[in-house]
C-alpha positions in Angstrom: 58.8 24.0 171.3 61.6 25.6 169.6 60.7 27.6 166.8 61.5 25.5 163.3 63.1 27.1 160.3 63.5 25.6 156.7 66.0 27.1 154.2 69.6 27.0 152.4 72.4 25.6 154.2 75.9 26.8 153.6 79.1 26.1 156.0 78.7 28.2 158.9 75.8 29.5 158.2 71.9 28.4 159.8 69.0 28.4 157.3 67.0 31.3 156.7 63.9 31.3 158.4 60.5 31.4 156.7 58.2 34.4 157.3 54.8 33.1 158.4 51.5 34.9 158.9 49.8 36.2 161.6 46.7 34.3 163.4 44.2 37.0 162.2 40.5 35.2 161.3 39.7 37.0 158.4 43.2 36.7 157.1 43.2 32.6 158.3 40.0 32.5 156.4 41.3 33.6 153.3 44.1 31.6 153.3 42.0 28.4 153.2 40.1 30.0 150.4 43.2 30.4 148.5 44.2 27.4 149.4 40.9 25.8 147.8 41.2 27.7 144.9 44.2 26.9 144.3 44.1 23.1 144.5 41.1 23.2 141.9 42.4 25.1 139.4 45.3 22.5 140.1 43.1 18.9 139.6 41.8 20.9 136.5 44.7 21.4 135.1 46.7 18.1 135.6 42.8 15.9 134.6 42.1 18.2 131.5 45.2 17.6 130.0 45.3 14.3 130.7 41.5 14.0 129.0 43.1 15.3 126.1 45.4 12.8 125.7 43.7 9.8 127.0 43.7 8.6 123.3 47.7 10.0 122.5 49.7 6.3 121.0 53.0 8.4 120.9 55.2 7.2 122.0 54.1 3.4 122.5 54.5 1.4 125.2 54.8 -2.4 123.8 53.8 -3.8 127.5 51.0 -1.7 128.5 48.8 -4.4 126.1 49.6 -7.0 128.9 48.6 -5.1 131.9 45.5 -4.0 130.5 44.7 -7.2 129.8 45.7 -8.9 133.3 43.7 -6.0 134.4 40.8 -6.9 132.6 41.0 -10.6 133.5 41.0 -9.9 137.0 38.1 -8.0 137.2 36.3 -10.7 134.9 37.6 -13.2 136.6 38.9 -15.5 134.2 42.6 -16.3 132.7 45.3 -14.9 131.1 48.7 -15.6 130.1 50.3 -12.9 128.4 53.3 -12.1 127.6 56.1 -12.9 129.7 58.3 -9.7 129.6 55.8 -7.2 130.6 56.1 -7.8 134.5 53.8 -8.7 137.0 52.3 -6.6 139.8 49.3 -8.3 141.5 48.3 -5.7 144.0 48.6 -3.3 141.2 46.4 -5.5 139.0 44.2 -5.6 141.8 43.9 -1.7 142.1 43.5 -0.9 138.3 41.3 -4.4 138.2 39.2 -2.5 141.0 39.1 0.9 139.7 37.5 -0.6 136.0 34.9 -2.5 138.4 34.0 0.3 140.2 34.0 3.0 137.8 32.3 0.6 135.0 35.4 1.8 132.8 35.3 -1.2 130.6 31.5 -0.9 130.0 31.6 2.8 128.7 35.1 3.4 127.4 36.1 3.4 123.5 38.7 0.9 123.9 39.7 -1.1 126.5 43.3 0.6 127.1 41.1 4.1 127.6 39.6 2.2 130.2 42.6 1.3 132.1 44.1 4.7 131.2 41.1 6.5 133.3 42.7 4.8 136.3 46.0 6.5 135.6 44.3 10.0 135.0 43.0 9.7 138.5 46.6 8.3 139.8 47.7 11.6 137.7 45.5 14.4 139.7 45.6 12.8 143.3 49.7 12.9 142.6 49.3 16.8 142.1 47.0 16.7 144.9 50.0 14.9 147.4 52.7 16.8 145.6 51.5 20.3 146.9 50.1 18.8 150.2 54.0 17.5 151.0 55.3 21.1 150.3 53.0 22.2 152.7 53.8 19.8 154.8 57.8 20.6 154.2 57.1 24.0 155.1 57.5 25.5 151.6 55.1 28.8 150.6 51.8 28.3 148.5 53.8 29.8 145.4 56.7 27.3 146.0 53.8 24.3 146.3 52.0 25.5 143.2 55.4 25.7 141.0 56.1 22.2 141.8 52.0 21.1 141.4 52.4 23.1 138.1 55.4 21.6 136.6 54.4 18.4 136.8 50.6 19.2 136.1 51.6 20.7 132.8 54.4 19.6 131.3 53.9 17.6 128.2 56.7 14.2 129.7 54.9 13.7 132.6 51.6 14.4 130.5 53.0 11.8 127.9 54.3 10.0 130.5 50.9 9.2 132.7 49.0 8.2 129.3 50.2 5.2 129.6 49.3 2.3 131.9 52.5 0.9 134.2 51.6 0.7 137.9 54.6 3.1 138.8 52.4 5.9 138.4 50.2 3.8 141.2 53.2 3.4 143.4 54.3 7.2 143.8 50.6 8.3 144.4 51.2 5.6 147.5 54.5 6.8 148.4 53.6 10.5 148.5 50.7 9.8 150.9 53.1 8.3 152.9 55.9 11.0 152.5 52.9 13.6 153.8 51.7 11.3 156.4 55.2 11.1 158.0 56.6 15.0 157.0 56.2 17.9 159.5 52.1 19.0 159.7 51.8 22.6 158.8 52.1 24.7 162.3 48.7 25.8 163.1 48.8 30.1 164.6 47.4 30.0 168.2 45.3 32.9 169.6 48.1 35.2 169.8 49.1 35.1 166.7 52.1 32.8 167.1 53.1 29.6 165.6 53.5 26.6 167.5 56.1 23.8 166.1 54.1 20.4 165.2 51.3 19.3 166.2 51.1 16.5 168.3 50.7 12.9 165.8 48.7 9.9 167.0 50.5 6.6 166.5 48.0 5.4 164.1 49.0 8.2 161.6 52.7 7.0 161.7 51.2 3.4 160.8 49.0 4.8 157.7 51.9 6.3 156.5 53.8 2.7 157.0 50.8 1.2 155.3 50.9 3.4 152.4 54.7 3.3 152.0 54.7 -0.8 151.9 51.5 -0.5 149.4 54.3 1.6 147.0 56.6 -1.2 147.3 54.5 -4.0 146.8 52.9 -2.0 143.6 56.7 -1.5 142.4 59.8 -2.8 144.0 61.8 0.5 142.9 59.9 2.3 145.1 62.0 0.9 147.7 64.0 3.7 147.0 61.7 6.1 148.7 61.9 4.7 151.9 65.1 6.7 152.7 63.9 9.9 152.0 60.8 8.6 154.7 63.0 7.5 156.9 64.7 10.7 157.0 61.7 13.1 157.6 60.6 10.9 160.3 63.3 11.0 161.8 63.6 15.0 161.8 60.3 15.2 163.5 59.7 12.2 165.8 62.5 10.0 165.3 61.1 7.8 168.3 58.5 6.7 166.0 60.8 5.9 163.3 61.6 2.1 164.7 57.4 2.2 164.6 56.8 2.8 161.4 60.0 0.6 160.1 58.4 -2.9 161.7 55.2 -2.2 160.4 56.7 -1.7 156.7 59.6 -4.7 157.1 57.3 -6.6 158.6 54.3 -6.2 155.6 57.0 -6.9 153.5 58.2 -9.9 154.9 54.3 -11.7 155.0 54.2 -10.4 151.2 57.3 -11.7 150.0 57.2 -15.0 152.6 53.6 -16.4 152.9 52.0 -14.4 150.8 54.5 -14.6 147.4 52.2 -16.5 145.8 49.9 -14.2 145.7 51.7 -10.3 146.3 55.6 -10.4 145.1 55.6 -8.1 142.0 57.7 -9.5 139.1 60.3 -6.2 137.0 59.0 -6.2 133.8 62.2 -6.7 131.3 63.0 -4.5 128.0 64.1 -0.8 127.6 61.2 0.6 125.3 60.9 3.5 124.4 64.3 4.3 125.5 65.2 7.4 128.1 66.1 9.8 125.2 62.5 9.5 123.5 60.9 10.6 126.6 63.0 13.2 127.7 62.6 15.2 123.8 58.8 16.1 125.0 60.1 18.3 128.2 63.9 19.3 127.6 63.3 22.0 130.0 62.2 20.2 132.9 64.9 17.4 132.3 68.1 20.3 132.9 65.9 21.8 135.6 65.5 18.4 137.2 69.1 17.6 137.1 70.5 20.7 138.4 67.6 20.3 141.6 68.6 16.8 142.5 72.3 17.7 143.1 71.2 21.5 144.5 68.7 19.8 146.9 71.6 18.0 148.7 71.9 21.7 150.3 68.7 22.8 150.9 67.5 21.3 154.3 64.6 21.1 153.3 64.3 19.0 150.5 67.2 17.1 151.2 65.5 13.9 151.8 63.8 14.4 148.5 67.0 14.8 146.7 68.4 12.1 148.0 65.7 9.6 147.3 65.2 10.9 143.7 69.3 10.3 143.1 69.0 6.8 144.3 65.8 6.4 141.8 67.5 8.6 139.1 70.8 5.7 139.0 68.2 2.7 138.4 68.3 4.5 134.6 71.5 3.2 134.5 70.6 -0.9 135.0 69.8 -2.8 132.0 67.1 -4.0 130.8 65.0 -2.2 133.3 62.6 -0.3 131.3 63.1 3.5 131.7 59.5 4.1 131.5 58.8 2.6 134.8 62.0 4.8 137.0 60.9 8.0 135.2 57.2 7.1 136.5 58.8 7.5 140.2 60.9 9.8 139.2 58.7 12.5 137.8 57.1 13.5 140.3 59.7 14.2 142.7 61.6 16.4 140.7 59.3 19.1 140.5 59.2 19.3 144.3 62.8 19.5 144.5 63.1 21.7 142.2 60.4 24.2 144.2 62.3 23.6 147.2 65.8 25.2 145.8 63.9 27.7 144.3 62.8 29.0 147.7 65.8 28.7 149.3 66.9 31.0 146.9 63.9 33.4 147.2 64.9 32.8 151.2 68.4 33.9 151.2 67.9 37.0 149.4 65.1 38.2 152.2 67.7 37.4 154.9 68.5 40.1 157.5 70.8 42.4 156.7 73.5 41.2 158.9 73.2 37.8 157.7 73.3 38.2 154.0 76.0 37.1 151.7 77.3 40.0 149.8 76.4 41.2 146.5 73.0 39.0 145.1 71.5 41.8 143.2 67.3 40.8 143.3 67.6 42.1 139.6 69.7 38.4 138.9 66.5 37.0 140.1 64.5 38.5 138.1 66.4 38.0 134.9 66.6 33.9 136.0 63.1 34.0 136.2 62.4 35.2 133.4 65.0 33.0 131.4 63.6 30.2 132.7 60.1 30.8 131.8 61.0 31.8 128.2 63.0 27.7 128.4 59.9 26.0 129.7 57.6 27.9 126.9 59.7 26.9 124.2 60.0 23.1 125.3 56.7 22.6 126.3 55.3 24.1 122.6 57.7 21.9 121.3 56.4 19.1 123.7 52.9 19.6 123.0 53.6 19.0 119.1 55.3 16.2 119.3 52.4 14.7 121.6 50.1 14.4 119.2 46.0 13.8 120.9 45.1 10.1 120.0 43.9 9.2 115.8 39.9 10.4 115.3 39.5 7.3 113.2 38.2 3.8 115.4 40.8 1.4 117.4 42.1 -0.6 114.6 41.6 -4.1 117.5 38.0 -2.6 117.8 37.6 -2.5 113.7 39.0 -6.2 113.8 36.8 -7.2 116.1 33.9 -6.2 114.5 35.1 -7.6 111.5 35.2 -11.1 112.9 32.1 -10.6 114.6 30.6 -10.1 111.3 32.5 -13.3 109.5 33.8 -15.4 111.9 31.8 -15.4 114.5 32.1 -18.6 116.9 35.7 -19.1 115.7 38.6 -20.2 117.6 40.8 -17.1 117.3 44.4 -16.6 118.3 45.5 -13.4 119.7 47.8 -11.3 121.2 47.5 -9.3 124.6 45.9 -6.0 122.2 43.4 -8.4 120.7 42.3 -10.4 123.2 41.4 -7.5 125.7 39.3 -6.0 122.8 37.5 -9.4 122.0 36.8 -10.1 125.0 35.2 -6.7 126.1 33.8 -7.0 123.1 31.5 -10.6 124.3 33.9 -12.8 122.5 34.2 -15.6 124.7 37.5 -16.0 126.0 37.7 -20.2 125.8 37.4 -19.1 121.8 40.9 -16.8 122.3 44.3 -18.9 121.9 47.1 -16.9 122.9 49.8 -19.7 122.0 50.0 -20.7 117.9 50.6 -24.1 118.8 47.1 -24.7 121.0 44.9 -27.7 120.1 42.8 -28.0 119.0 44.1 -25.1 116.5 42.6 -22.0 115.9 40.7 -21.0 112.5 41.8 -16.9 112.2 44.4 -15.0 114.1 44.2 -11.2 114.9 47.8 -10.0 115.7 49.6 -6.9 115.6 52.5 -6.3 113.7 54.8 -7.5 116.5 52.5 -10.6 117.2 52.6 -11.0 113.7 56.5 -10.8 113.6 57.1 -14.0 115.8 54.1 -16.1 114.5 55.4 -17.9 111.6 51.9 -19.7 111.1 50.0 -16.5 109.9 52.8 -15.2 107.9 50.6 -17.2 104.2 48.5 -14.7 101.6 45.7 -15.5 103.5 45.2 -12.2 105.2 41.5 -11.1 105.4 41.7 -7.7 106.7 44.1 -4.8 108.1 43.5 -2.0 109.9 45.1 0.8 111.1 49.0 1.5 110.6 52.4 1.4 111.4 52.7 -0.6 115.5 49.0 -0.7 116.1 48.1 -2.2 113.2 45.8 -5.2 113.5 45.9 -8.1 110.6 43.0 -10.8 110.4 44.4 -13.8 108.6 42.8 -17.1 108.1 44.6 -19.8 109.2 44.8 -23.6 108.3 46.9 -25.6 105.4 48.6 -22.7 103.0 46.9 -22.4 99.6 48.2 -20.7 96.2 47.8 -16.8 96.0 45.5 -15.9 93.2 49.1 -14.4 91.6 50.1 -18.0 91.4 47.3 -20.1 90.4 46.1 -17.1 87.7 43.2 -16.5 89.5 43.8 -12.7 89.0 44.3 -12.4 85.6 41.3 -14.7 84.9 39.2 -12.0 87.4 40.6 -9.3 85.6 39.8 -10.8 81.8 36.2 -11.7 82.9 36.1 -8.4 84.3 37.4 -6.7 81.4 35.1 -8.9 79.1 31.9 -7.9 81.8 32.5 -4.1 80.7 32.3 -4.5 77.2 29.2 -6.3 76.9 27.1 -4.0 76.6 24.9 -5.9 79.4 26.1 -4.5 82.3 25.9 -1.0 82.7 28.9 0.4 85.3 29.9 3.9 86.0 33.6 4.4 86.2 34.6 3.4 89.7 33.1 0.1 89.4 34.7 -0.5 85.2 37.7 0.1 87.1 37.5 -2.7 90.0 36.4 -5.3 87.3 38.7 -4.2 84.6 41.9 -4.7 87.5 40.4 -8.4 88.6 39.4 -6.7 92.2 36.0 -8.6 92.3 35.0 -11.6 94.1 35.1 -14.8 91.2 31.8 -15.9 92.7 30.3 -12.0 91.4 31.8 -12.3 88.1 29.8 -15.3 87.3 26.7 -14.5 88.8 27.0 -11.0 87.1 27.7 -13.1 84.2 24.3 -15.1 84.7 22.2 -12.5 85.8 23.7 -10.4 82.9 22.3 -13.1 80.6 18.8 -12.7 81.5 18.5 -8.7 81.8 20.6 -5.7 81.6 22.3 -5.2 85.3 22.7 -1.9 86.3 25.8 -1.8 88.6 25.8 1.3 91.0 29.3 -0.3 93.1 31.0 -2.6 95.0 31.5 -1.3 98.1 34.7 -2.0 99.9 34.8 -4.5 103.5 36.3 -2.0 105.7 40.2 -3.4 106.1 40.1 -5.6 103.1 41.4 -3.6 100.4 44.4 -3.2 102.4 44.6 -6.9 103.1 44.9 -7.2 98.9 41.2 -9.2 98.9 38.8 -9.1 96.1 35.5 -6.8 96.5 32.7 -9.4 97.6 29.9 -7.0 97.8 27.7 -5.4 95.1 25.0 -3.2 94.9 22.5 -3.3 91.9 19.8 -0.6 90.9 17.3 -0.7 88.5 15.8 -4.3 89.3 15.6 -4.6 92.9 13.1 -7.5 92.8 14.5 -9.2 90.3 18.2 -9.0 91.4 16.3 -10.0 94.7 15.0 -13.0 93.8 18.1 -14.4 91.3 21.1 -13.9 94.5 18.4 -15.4 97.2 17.9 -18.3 94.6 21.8 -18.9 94.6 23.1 -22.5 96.0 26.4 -23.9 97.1 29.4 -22.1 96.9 27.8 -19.2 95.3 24.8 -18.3 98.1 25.3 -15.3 99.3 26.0 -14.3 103.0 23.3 -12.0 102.4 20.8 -9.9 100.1 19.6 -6.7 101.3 17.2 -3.9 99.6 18.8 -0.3 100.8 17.4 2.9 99.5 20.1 2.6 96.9 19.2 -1.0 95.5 20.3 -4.2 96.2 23.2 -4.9 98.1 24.5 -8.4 98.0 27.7 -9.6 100.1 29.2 -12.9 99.7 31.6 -14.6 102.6 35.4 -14.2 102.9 37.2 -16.1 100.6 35.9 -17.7 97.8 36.9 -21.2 97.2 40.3 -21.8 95.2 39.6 -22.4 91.2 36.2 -20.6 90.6 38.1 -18.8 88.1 41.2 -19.8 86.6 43.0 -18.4 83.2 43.2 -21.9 80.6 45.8 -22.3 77.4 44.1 -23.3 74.9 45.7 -26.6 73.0 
């Protein structure tokens, strides 16, 4: 078989060849070692910096809330609606639905995003895997194979990129496999030490790649786009089984999007956030290299198919309203590969024979590109890696709601939002209780909704809020819901707090340190504690230690309910457990510090009220 030679192409000019190794053992054996070593110290790098940022919420993806939670319905088995803007993918569903099942994600992670994330992490590493296999297979060096594995391992945009769940990351890990599956095998050294051309491909290989290709399509439609560049390097090596492997993929796709719509065709998801130019400020670098290698790939043989492909994906950043998240997630990967590819044509050219070399390229301009271009990545990826800040040490403000209505509401009909209801219902909430749609009936009795939730649901927007937590776009509000009543501004209720309060301090019968004059002396205690205080006050001297804050209330703007008195712990016992009506207690407990004594949410309207006297 004639001998097959990968390089630069120029007019009139035939690509230089690739130096290859001899079929020595020991040196074969090596090789593979290499070879291993190399690929580990690859899947450590791309999973261990994904691990790190697992947790990362900059930037934000509004939809990846929906497909966790279709995700998580799937693999429960029950319903969801969601939003409608977020897409649909159903065999992607079904793979990260599978991988959570499988792996037990949901039962062990901190949130139920990290769960779904864990899937992408994998996605991420068996991408690195394929993306060095298919310069292998493209007849590119080790070094070339590990520059592109490295690029995208490491750089802080694909890094920000893959912490996020869209099933585009899914659909290049399939389309990769099928790129290897149809690209030129490595040519194998025979006893004397020469290298045959390809070795010979069953027809069952042709139709994995075809399988693998129409599972990239139906995960995303873009991925269409990827087909050409197959198309191509089938054709350069067996281009009799290229009519094979196209009616096995047209005809998958006609069953999925015929018979099977129902059930397989992927819906685009809609919306442009974030925009391009927030993702590309984490990798600068990598974004010029990128460009420059699509349009220098078009002449290098080798990667040409590549370069083609990743133009065709590159213009879908032009269409509106598709969500550049989602092309860069095809995208990425691809780039890097290219961008080997020229590199090694370069390399390539300078090591041609003597009578075929172009004049003048000093190896010193080489060097000095190099070295340019490694000072660029190291200054873009520091600047990369600050900006992509690890995930907040504090707890998932959904999870902190969650417990909070666990604790107070537990039972409730609750309406959501596709954050919320994924964390209620990994957290045993039953999911009949979760209303995703303000107007269900019977109507629900709390809400938990993030600020963009919150934003379009004009029935929570009343002073009833119980509890926030967290900040800025993760930020989880629990409101009460039902007929509006008058903030405690309006109806007094917070002056009268504060002039009890105030009149509490000075009575010489309850004895507060500073933190705790404070809270009564601004009207931030429950009106059901103020009059108990008041009564017990009126039998004995209280000693009042503090009212500790419910986590997310302060924030919220509610009263302090809870109170912990020292001194008299049987006593104070025995008065709150005694209380009846509107002011029992949700509970009285002895701690080593005293008595704490919490009372329910919301006290009812008029307890405490400032009066004019006539």
């Amino acid at each position: 078989m004639a001998q097959q030679s990968w390089g630069i192409t120029f007019p009139g000019r035939s690509p230089a060849p690739i130096s290859r190794g001899r079929g020595d053992p020991a040196a074969a054996d090596g090789t593979r070692l290499l070879s291993l070593d190399l690929l580990l110290g690859l899947l450590a790098l791309a999973g261990g910096l994904r691990v790190v940022y697992l947790a990362a919420t900059t930037p934000a993806l509004p939809g990846e809330a929906t497909t966790v939670a279709r995700a998580y319905a799937l693999g429960h088995l029950t319903a969801f609606g969601g939003s409608t803007t977020a897409g649909v993918s159903p065999f992607g569903q079904l793979q990260l639905a599978g991988y959570t099942m499988l792996s037990h994600a949901f039962d062990r992670a901190a949130t139920p995003a990290a769960a779904v994330r864990e899937a992408m992490v994998v996605a991420a590493v068996v991408t690195t895997v394929l993306l060095w296999l298919l310069a292998r297979r493209l007849g590119l060096p080790r070094w070339a194979g590990l520059l592109a594995a490295v690029l995208f391992a490491g750089s802080p945009l694909a890094i920000g990129l893959q912490h996020v769940v869209v099933v585009e990351h899914l659909a290049v890990m399939w389309a990769l496999a099928g790129l290897c599956l149809v690209a030129a095998p490595l040519r194998a050294a025979n006893e004397t030490g020469d290298h045959s051309g390809p070795a010979p491909r069953s027809p069952g290989e042709d139709v994995l790649g075809a399988g693998c290709l129409l599972a990239a399509v139906l995960t995303s439609p873009p991925a269409l786009l990827l087909l050409p560049a197959a198309g191509w390097l089938l054709l350069r090596r067996a281009p009799a089984r290229a009519g094979l492997v196209a009616v096995v993929v047209n005809l998958g796709l006609g069953v999925a999007f015929g018979p099977l719509a129902a059930w397989l065709r992927p819906v685009l998801a809609t919306g442009g956030e974030p925009a391009l130019p927030r993702w590309l400020v984490f990798d600068p670098a990598l974004t010029a290299v990128s460009v420059l290698a699509l349009i220098a790939g078009l002449f290098v043989a080798t990667v040409r198919p590549l370069a083609v492909s990743g133009l065709l994906v590159a213009g879908l950043l032009t269409v509106p309203d598709l969500p550049a998240t989602a092309v860069l997630a095809l995208l990425l990967p691809l780039t890097p590969l290219v961008a080997a590819g020229v590199a090694h044509a370069v390399v390539a050219a300078h090591h041609e024979p003597e009578h075929r070399r172009a004049p003048a390229r000093p190896a010193a301009g080489v060097a000095v590109g190099v070295v340019v271009l490694t000072a660029a990545f190291g200054l873009s990826w520091a600047r990369g890696f600050t900006a992509l800040r690890p995930g907040p040490a504090g707890a998932d403000p959904a999870v902190e709601a969650r417990t909070w209505l666990q604790a107070n509401a537990a039972g409730s009909r609750v309406l959501v939002d596709d954050t919320t209801w994924t964390t209620l219902a990994a957290g045993g909430w039953p999911t009949g209780l979760l209303v995703t749609a303000a107007g269900a009936n019977p109507p629900p009795d709390w809400a938990a909704l993030t600020p963009s939730a919150l934003a379009r649901t004009s029935t929570v927007d009343s002073p009833d809020a119980a509890a926030v937590f967290g900040n800025g776009a993760g930020q989880v509000t629990v409101a009460r819901l039902g007929p509006p009543v008058l903030a405690p501004e309006q109806n007094g209720e917070k002056t009268a707090r504060a002039l009890a309060g105030a009149a509490l301090t000075r009575s010489g019968r309850v004895n507060c340190v500073p933190e705790t004059r404070a809270v009564l002396s601004r009207g931030d205690l429950d009106p059901r504690l103020i009059s108990t205080l008041a009564a017990f006050a009126s039998q004995q001297p209280v000693r009042v230690a503090a009212f500790p804050p419910v986590p997310g209330e302060d924030a919220a703007g509610q009263p302090r309910r809870q109170v912990l008195v020292t001194g008299a712990d049987d006593t104070a016992t025995r008065f709150y457990a005694g209380q009846r009506a509107v002011f029992r207690p949700a509970s009285v407990v002895r701690t080593a510090g005293g008595v704490l004594v919490t009372y329910p949410p919301f006290a009812p309207p008029g307890l405490l009220t400032s009066f004019t006297a006539p």
